[in-house]
N, C-alpha and C positions, 0 to 999 in steps of 0.2 A: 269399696271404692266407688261401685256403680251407684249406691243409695248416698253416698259422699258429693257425688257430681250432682245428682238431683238435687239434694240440699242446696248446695251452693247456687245451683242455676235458681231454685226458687226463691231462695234470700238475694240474690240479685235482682231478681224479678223485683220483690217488693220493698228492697231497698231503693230503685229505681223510682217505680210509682207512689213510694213516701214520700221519698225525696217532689218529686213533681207536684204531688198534694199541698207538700209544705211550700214551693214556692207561689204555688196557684192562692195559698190561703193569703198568703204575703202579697201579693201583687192584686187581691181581693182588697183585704186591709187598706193597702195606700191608694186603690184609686179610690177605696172610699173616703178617704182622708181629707183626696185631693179635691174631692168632689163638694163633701161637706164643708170643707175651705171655704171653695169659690160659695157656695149658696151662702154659706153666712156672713161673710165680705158684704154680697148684695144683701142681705137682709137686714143687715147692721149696719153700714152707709144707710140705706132707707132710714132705718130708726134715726143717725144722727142727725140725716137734713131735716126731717119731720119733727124732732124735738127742737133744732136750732129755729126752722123757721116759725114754730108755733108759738117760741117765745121773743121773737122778732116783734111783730109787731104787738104784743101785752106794754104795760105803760108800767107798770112792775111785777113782782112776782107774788104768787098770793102766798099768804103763809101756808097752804094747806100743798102748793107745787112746792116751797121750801123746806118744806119735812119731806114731802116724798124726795128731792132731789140732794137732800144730806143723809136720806137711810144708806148704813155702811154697807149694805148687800147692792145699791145701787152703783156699778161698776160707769158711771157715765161723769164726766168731769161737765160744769156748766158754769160757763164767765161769762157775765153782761158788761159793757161799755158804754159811758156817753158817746159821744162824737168831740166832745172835750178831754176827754182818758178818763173821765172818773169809773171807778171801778162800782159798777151800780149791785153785782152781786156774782159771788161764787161759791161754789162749793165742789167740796176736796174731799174726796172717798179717802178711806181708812189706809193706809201706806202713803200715799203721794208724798213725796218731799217735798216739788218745789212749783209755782203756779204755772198757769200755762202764760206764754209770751205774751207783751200786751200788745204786738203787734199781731193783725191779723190776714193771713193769704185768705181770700174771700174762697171758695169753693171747698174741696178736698183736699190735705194735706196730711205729710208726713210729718211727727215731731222724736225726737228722742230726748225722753226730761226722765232726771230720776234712775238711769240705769235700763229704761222698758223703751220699746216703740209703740208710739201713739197713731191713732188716726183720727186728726183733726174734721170737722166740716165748720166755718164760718159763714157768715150772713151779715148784711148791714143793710140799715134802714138810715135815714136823713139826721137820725135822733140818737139810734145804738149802733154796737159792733156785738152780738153774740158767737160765741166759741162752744160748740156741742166735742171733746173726744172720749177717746175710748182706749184702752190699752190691747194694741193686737193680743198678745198671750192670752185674753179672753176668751176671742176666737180661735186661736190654735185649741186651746185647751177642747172646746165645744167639738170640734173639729175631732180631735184624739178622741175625744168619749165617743166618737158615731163610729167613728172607724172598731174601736175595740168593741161595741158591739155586736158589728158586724164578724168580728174575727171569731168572738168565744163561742158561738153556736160551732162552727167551725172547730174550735180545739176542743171542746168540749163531745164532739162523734167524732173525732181523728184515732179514740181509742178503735169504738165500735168499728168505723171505717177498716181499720186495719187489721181487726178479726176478722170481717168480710173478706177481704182481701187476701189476707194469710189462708183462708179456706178456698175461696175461689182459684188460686192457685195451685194448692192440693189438688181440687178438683180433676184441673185441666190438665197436667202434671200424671194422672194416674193412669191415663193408655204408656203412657212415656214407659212407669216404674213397673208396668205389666210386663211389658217387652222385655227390660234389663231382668227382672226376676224368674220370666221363661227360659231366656237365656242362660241365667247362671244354673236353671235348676238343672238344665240339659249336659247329657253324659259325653266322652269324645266322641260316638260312634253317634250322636243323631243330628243329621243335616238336615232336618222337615224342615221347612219357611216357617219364620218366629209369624206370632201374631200380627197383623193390620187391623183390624177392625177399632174404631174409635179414634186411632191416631189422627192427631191434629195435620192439618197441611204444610205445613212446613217440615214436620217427621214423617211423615208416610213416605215421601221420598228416600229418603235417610235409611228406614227400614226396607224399603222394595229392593234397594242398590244392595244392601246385605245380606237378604235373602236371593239376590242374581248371584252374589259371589258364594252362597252355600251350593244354589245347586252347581254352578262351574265346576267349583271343591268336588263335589259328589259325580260326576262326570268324572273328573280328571283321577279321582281314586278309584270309581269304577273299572277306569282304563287300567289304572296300577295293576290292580289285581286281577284282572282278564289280564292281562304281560304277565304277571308274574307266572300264573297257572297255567296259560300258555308253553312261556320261558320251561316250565319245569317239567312242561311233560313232553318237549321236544330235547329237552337235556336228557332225559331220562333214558332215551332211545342209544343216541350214539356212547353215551356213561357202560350202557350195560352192554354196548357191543364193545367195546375196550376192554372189558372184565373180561367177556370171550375170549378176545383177542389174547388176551394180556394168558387168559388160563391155556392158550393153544399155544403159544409161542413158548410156555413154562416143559408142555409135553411132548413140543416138536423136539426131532433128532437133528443131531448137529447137519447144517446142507443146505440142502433146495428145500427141505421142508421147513427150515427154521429161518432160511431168507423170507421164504413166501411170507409167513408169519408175522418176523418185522416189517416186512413191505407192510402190509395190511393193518398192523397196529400202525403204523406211522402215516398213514391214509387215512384213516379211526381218528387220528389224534388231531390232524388238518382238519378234517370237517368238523371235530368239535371247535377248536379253534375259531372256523371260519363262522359256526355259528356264533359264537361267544362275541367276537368280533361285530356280528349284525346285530344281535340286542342292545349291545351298549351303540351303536352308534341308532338304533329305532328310540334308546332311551334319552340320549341327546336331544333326539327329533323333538319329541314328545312334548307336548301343551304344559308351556308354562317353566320349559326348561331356558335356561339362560343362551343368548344368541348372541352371540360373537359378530356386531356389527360395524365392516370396516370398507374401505375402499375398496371395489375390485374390479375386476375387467374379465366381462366372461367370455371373452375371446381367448385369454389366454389360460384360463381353467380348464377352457374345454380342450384345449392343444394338451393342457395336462394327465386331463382325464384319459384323453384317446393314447396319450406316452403308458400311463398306468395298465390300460388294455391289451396294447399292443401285441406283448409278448404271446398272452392267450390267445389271441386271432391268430398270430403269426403259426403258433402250435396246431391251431384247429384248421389253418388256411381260409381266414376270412380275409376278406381285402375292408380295410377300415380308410375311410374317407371322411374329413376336415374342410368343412367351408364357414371360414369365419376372416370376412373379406376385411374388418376395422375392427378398431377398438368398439369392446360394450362397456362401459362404465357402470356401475352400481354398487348400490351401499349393502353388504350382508355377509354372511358367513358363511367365509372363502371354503374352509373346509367341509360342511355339510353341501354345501353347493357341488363339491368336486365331487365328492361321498354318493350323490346322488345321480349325478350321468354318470361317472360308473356305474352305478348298480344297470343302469340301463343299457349302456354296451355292450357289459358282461351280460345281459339277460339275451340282446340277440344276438349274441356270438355262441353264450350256451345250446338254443334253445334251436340251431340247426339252420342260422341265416350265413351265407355263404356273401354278402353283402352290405355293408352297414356303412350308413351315412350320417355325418354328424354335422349340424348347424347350430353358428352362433350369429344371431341375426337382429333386425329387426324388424316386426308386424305392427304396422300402421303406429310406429314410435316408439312403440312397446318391447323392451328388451323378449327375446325367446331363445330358447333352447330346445333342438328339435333333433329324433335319433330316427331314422327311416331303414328300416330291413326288409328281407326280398325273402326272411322265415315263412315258418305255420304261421305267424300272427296268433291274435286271441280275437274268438268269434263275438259277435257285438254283443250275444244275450250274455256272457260272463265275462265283459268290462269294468265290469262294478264290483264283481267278487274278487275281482286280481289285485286291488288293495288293498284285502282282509290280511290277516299276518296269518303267515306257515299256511298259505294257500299258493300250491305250488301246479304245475302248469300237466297236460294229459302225459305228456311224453315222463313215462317211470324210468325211463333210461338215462335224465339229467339228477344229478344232485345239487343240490342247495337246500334254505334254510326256506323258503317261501317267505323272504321277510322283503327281497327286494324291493319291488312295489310298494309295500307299506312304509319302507326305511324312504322312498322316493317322493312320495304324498307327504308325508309329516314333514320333511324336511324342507319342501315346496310349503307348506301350510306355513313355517315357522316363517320363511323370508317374505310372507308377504305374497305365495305364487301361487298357482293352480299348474292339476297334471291332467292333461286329456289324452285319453288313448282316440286313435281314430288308423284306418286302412293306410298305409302308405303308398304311394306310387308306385312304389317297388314292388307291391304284392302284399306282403308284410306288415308287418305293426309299424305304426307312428305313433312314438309317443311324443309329448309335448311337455317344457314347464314355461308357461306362460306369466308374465308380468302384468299390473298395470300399467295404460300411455303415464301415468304418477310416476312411475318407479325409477325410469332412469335418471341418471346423477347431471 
């Protein structure tokens, strides 16, 4: 198909510039036509005044001007008049039918005798009336033969031309059919950048842009496959503590030994759950995954987020606090939105802040979402690592998946946001998902 399209673009190439060739050789042709025309009009009026007036004033014709002026290749008509109408002499090239009129318009004239157009030149003197014409289709004819000269040199290299042409195309055509032929030769697994070197300027773009979206591709599979390896070896942990479970609860005795057991396998079962729960929603996040973008109002997300938390503060005794004084308008996806200030509520309520503050606001226009706790916080020099996946916080005493933060980033990245950690007023973490002054609706 790829060597399909090349053909075609190159047979259009030079069906194009045949085409142009052919109308150039044409439009070669008639201006020469038109050209030759007009010169011979002028040079043949010359001859006819120069022959009329040369036998103007003669007293008659010599026998020796009367053979030349009745030879049948002499295309020139010639009538003498007295000034009484006598017809003193003429003569009639080989077709003429009928004479020319005896009446004469003195200068240049048009006649139509015989089926042809004529062009008259007359002259008179005290004693004659001379008549010099000519049948135009002389002159066209004379006219056609300069033009067609000019054209066969012309049809005559239009071959050669277009073997030139048909290769010179090939030529420049051949970085193009390098690229298509790297490409097809390459296997699913190789994303290197196709060739550039040669391509014309109008394809080197074409190719740069497809080589940005290979390496994208190879990033974003990169990432696949860090999650998945990831994904498998935190699954791996709580899978085989369930096995435990599941083998201790098989050889517990009926009681307190065999409640504990189920407590414990159904603890096991929630925190796989809850990890399973945070990949697919990290994998939502995720570059290049589809985003659900629609109306929303993050004033009233966040009242959602903080109803979704509640219950966990209310059990841990945090006091959770809501300032989101109007509507925030914005266009994106309501749920990854809400998905994401929880994970951040839940992060300072887990992680031993006895105070969290939640804002939906605006910074110099810019829709924001802002969570303030009076916790440990995270120290400035490991900022950056808290939104690596399954990088979880010093305190071994909390459980989760360490996916928080990264499920918080990604899903900030998909809408269009940014997440800054920074010290809160409180003591604590402030985290941040910040908009463009662009973003709101």
């Amino acid at each position: 198909m790829a060597r399909r399209a090349l053909s075609t673009l190159r047979g259009r190439l030079f069906a194009l510039l045949a085409a142009l060739g052919g109308v150039t050789a044409l439009a070669v042709g008639g201006a020469t036509y038109y050209s030759v025309r007009a010169e011979a009009d002028v040079l043949f009026d010359y001859q006819l005044r120069q022959t009329a007036l040369s036998l103007r004033d003669q007293g008659r014709v010599a026998p020796n001007e009367a053979a030349a002026l009745a030879d049948p290749g002499f295309d020139y008509v010639v009538q003498i008049w007295s000034v009484q109408g006598l017809e003193l002499y003429t003569s009639r090239p080989q077709g003429m039918t009928e004479p020319l009129p005896p009446r004469a318009v003195l200068g240049f004239s048009h006649l139509r005798l015989g089926g042809q157009d004529w062009r008259v030149f007359s002259a008179a003197t005290p004693q004659r009336v001379v008549q010099v014409a000519q049948p135009l289709a002389v002159r066209q004819k004379l006219a056609a033969l300069a033009a067609l000269r000019s054209v066969v040199p012309v049809a005559v290299a239009l071959p050669l031309v277009a073997a030139a042409l048909w290769w010179l195309l090939g030529v420049s055509l051949a970085p193009l059919a390098r690229v298509t032929q790297a490409a097809r030769a390459r296997g699913a697994g190789a994303r290197d950048a196709l060739p550039t070197a040669g391509l014309p300027g109008e394809v080197a773009p074409l190719v740069d842009a497809f080589n940005g979206l290979l390496a994208r591709l190879d990033e974003a599979l990169d990432a696949q496959r860090s999650f998945v390896a990831d994904a498998a070896h935190e699954l791996r942990t709580p899978l085989t503590a369930l096995k435990l479970q599941l083998g201790l609860l098989h050889g517990a005795t009926p009681g307190a030994q065999q409640d504990e057991a189920v407590a414990r396998l159904r603890g096991g079962i929630d925190r796989a759950a809850h990890l399973v729960e945070q990949l697919l929603a990290l994998a939502r996040a995720e570059p290049g995954a589809a985003a659900a973008a629609q109306p929303l109002d993050l004033a009233e997300l966040a009242r959602q987020a903080v109803a979704d938390v509640q219950p966990l503060a209310d059990q841990a005794g945090v006091a959770l606090a809501l300032d989101a004084p109007g509507p925030l308008p914005l266009s994106g996806d309501a749920q990854a939105l809400r998905g994401a200030l929880r994970n951040l509520v839940d992060n300072a309520v887990k992680y031993g802040a006895r105070t969290v503050q939640v804002s939906a606001l605006r910074d110099g226009g810019a829709p924001l979402l802002r969570v303030d706790d009076d916790g440990p916080g995270i120290p400035p020099g490991q900022r950056e690592r808290a939104f690596d996946r399954f990088q979880r916080g010093e305190d071994a005493g909390v459980s989760g998946s360490g996916l928080g933060l990264a499920i918080v980033q990604a899903a900030a990245r998909q809408q269009g946001a940014a997440v800054r950690l920074a010290t809160a007023p409180l003591g604590g973490l402030r985290a941040e998902i910040a908009w463009p002054a662009g973003a709101a609706a």
